[in-house]
N, C-alpha and C positions, 0 to 999 in steps of 0.2 A: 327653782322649783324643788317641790321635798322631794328625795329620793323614794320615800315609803310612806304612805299614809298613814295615821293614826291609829291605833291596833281600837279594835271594836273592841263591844260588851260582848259578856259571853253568854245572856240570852237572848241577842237579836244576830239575825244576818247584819253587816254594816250597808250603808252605800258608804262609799270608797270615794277618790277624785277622779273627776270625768273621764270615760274610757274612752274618747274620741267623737265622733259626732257621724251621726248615720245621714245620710244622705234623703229627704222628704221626698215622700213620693205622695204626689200631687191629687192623682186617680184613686179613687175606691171601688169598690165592684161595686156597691151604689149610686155610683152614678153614673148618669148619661154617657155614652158615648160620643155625645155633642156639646158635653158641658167643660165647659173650660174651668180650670183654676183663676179665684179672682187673689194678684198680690197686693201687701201690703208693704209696709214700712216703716218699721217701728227705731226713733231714735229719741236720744233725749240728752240732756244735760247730767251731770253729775258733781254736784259741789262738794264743798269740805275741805279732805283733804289737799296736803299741798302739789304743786305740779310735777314731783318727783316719782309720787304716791300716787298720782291719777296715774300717769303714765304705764302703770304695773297692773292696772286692773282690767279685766275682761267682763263682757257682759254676756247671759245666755239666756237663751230661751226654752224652756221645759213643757212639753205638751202636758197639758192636765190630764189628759187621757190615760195616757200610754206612759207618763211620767219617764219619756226619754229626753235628752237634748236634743233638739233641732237645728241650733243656730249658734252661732256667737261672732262677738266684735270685741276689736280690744278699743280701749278708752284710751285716749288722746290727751296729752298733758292738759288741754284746754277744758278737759274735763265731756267731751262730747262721744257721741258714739251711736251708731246703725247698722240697723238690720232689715237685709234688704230680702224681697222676695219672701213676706210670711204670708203664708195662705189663713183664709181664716181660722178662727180659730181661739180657745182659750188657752194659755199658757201662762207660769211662773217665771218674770224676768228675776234673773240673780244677776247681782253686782261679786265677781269673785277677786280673792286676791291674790297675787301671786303666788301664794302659799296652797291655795285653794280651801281656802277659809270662805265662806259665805259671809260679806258683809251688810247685802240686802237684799231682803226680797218682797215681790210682790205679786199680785196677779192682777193680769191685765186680758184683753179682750181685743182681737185682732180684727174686725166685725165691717169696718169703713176703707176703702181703697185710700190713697195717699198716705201721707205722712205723717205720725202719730209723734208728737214731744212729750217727752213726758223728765221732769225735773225732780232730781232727785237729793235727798240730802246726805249721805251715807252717816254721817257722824250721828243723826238726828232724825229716828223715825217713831212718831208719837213721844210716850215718857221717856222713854229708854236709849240709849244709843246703841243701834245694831253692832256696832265693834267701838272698842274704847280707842281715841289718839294716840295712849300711853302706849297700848300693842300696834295698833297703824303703825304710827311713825318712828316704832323702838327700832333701832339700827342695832344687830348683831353683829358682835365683831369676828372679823374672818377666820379666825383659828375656832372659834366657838360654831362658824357653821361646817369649818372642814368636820370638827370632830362628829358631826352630827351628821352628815354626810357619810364622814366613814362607818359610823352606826348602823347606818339603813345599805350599805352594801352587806356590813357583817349578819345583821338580821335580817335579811332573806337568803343567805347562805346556811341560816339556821345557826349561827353562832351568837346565841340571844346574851348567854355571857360576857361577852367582850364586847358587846355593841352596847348592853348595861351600862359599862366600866366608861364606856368613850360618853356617853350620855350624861354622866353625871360629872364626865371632866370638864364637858360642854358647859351643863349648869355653874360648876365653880367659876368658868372664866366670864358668864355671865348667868346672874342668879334668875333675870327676868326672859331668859329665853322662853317665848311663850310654848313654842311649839315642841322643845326638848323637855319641855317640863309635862306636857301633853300626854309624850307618848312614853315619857319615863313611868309617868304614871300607869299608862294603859296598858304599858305589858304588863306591871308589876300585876294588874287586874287579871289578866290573862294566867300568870303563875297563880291566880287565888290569893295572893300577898294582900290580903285587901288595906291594913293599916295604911302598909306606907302607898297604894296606889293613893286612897285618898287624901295622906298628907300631898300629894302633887300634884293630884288632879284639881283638889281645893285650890292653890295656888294660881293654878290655872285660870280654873272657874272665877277666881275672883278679878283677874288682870281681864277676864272678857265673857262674861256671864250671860251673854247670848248667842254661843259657840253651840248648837245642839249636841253635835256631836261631843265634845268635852261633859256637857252637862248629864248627856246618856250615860255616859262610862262613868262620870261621879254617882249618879243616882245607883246605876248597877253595881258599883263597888258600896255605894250604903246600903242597897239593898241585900246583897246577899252576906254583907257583916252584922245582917239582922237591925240593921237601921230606917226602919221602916217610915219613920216622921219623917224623918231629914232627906230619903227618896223620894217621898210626895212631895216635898217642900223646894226640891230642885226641879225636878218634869214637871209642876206647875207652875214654877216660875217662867220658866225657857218656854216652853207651850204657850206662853201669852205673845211668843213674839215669835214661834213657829206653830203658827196652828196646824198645819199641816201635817206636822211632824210625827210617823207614824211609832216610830220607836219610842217616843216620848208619849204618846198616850199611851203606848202596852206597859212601860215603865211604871208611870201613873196610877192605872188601873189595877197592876199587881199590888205595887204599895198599898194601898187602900183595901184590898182583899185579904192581906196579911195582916191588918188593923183591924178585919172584920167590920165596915164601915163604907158607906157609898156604895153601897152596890150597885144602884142604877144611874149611879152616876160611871163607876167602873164598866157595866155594864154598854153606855154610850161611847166611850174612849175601847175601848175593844172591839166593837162594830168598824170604828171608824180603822182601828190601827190592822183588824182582818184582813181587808182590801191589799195591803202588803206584808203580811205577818203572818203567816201560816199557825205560829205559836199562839198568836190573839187567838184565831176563832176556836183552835181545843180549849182555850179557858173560858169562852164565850160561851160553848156548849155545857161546859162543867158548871158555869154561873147559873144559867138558865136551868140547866132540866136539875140541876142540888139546890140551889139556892132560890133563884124566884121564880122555878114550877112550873115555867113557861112551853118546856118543849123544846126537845130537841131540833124539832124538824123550822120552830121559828126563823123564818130569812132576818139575818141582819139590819141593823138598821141603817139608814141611810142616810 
């Protein structure tokens, strides 16, 4: 497991790798005193990768609500895996990988008592493939993850310097480390460095160009290097295959507002990115009552 997660943009809050999992409480003050919780059972298959690589993957559940995890299972070299005890309900299954990389995701609907299969391809969902083979199945060699290990104890002791220096030792003894290449990039982002974040965050983005998180920090490091095309041109690509993804519509929406262009189309990616973006709805306000006249006081859209 990575010792430190991926350093975020520096105009979103991040989500980070899973903080543990809270415990589902059943009862709502809505209802009955006489009503029971009905469970479900949500498992399924997972192909693709090889038996090595299933083995390492975990599967969760996210309430669409409340966008917490509820659940998870790990997957079985056979590629199978359950989850027992879902109440109803909508939720986002994720396929994660030991890295805690997101290699798929979907939304699903907990609605029928028993047991729900659902068959998945990870390598293969729609055009696109949610994570490339080439990053699945790249094997890093051991001195290359010690050094990177040693990185992320030095960078959270606040020695951003020397955890740098081990980072880049890391890359030389392997050039395709995806996830040293990740966050070699995203600090440089963090320093403002933005040239070379983007020389490595590109890198990155190209070994696995439906990472969102990677993609956010490349869009924010061309956005704020005053690259305004090639920001739009990255949160729109990755948004076709995380709709969801709230950082990546605010991403979006700014680029396009710095183009002076889309606005009502900026205008819908900022409603939607509000919901978790504190920063979306002051540009959503500033959009509306400067630009399309609308009023302050308009509720978002939905």
């Amino acid at each position: 497991m990575m010792i430190f997660a991926l350093c975020g943009v520096l105009l979103l809050p991040l989500v980070g790798l899973s903080q543990g999992f809270q415990p589902f409480q059943p009862y709502r003050e809505d209802m009955g005193a006489r009503e029971m919780p009905v469970w479900h059972t949500v498992g399924g298959t997972i192909t693709g990768p090889s038996p090595e690589v299933l083995g390492q993957l975990r599967v969760e559940l996210v309430e669409l609500r409340s966008r917490q995890t509820r659940y998870e299972s790990m997957v079985t070299k056979n590629g199978l895996f359950t989850l027992t005890q879902v109440p109803r309900g909508e939720y986002e299954l994720r396929v994660i990988s030991l890295l805690g990389a997101v290699l798929y995701s979907q939304e699903i609907e907990a609605s029928q008592p028993g047991h729900r299969v659902i068959v998945l391809a990870v390598e293969n969902r729609g055009v696109a493939p949610m994570i490339s083979l080439r990053r699945l199945e790249h094997k890093v060699p051991r001195a290359a993850m010690g050094k990177f290990n040693k990185a992320g104890k030095l960078h959270k002791k606040g020695k951003t310097e020397e955890a740098l220096l081990l980072l880049k030792e890391a890359l030389e003894l392997d050039p395709d480390y995806y996830d040293a290449l990740a966050t070699y990039g995203a600090v440089h982002l963090l320093r403002q460095q933005y040239a070379t974040a983007i020389e490595y965050l590109e890198k990155a983005y190209a070994m696995d160009p439906n990472d969102a998180l990677v993609a956010a920090n490349l869009a924010s490091a061309h956005l704020l290097a005053k690259g305004f095309a090639e920001a739009e041109g990255i949160a729109r690509s990755t948004l076709r295959q995380h709709p969801g993804d709230a950082r990546l519509r605010y991403l979006l929406a700014v680029s396009l507002l710095q183009q002076n262009r889309g606005h009502y189309e900026a205008e819908a990616h900022l409603a939607q990115a509000a919901k978790e973006i504190p920063e979306a709805q002051a540009v959503l306000v500033r959009l509306r009552t400067q630009v399309l006249g609308q009023g302050a006081a308009l509720p978002s859209a939905q």
